[in-house]
N, C-alpha and C positions, 0 to 999 in steps of 0.2 A: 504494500500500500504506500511506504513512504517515496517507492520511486513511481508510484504513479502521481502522488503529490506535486512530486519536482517536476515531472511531464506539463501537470496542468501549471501551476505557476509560471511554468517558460514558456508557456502559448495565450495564458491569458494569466497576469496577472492580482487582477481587482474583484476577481471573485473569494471568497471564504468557502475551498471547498470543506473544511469540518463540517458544515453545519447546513449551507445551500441543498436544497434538495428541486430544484426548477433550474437547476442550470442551461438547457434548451430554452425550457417553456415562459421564462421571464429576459432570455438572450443575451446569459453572460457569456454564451458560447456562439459565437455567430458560426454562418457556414461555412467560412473560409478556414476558421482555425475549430471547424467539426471536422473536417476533411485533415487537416493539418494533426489535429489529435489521433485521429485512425493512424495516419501514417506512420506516425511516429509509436502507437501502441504495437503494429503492424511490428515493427520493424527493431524494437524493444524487447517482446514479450513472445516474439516469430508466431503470431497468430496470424489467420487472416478472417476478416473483419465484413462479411459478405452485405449487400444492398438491405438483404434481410436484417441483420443487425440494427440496421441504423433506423432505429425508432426512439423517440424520445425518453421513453423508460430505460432506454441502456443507458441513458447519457446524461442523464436529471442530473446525478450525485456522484461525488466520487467513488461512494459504493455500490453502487449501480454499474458503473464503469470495473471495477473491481471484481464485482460478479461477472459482469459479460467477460473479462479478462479468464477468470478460472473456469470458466464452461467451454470457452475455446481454446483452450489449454488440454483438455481432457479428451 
C-alpha cells in the first residue's frame, strides 16, 4: 500500500488519499492522470489493467485501487 501511496502523490498530489473515498466521482483524478495511474500500476505491480477494470469503484480510494491491485495479481 505504501508504494501505491507514492504512485498516487506523484501523479496527483492534493488529494488525501487516507481518507478520500470519491477520488473519480468528485475529480481529484482527472482522465489524463487515470490513464497515467494504470500505467504506471501496469508497469509497477506487472498487472494489466483491462477496459473492464476501469470503472469508478476500482479507483474511488486508494483501497479500492489496492484491491483491484491484489485481484490482478492473482
Amino acid at each position: 500500500m505504501e508504494q501505491l501511496l507514492e504512485i498516487l502523490e506523484d501523479i496527483q498530489p492534493d488529494a488525501d488519499y487516507e481518507t478520500c473515498t470519491t477520488l473519480i466521482d468528485d475529480g481529484f483524478l482527472s482522465s489524463f492522470e487515470l490513464l497515467s495511474l494504470v500505467s504506471e500500476l501496469e508497469e509497477t505491480y506487472e498487472i494489466r489493467i483491462t477496459p473492464v477494470d476501469l470503472i469508478p469503484s476500482n479507483f474511488n480510494s486508494a483501497q479500492a485501487i489496492y484491491d483491484l491491485i491484489q485481484r490482478l495479481q492473482k
